[in-house]
C-alpha positions as CSV (number, residue, x, y, z in Angstrom):
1,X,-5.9,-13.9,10.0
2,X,-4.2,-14.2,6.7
3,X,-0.7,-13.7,6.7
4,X,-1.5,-10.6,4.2
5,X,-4.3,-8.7,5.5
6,X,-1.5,-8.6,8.6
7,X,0.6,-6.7,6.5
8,X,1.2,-2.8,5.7
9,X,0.4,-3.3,2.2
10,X,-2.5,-5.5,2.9
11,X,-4.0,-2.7,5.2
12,X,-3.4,-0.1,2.6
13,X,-5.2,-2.4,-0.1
14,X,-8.0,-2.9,2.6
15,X,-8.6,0.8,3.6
16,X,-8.4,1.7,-0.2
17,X,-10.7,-1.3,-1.3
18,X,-13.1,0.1,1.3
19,X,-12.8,3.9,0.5
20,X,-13.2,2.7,-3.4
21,X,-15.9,0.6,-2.5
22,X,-18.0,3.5,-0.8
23,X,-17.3,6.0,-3.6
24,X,-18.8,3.4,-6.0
25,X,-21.7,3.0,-3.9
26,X,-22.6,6.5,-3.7
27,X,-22.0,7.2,-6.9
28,X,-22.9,10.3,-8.0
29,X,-24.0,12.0,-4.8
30,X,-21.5,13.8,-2.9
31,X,-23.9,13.9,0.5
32,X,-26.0,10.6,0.7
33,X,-28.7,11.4,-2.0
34,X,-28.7,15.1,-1.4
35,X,-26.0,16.3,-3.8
36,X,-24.4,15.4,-7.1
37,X,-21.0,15.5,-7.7
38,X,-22.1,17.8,-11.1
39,X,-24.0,20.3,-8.2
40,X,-21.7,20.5,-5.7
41,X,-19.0,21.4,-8.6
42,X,-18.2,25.2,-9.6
43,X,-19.1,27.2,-12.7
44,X,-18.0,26.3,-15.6
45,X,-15.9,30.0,-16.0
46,X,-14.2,29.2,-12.5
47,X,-13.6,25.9,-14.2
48,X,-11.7,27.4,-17.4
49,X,-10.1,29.9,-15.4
50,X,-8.4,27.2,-12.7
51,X,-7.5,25.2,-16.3
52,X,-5.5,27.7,-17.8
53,X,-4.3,29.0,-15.1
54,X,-2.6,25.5,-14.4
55,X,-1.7,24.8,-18.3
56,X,0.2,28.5,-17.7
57,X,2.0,28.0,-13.9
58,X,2.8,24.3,-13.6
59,X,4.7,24.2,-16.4
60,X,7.0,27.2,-14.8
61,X,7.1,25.8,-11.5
62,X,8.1,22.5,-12.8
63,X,10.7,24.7,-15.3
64,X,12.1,26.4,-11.8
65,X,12.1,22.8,-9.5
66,X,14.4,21.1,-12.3
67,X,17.1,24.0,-13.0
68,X,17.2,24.9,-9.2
69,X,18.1,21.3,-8.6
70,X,20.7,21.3,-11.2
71,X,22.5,24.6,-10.3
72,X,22.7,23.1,-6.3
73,X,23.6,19.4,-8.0
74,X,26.6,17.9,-6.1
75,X,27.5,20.7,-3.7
76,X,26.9,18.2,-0.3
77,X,30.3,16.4,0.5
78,X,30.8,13.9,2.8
79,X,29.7,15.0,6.4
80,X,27.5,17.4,5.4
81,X,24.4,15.7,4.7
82,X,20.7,16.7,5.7
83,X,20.1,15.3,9.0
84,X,16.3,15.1,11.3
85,X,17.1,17.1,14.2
86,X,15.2,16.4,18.0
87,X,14.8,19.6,19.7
């Protein structure tokens, strides 16, 4: 076997090259030449709604993340660190 096929990386190119490689192939059924991927999807007014939604509360959440990591920045000193715990 080749030395990179052996590898993590080479196993993670393989399974994606293979996953890729079946999603071109059924390209556009969902189920094997039962369903579309344009059937299978939702209205068109779900659609919009799940759009704007997101436009509206990803920004805030991503707003929120950032200043809650800067008003907690630098309060772990030495010792104190996050550690994985074994019950």
């Amino acid at each position: 076997m080749h030395p990179f096929l052996a590898s993590e990386s080479g196993k993670r190119y393989s399974a994606n090259g293979s996953y890729l490689t079946l999603g071109v192939m059924l390209w556009p059924y969902m189920i094997p030449y039962a369903i579309t991927v344009a059937n299978a999807a939702a209205p068109d007014a779900s659609l919009q709604f799940l759009f704007y939604g997101v436009v509206v509360v990803l920004p805030v959440i991503v707003v929120y993340t950032i200043g809650v990591y800067w008003v907690f920045r630098g309060k772990v000193r030495r010792g104190y660190s996050w550690t994985f715990v074994v019950w």
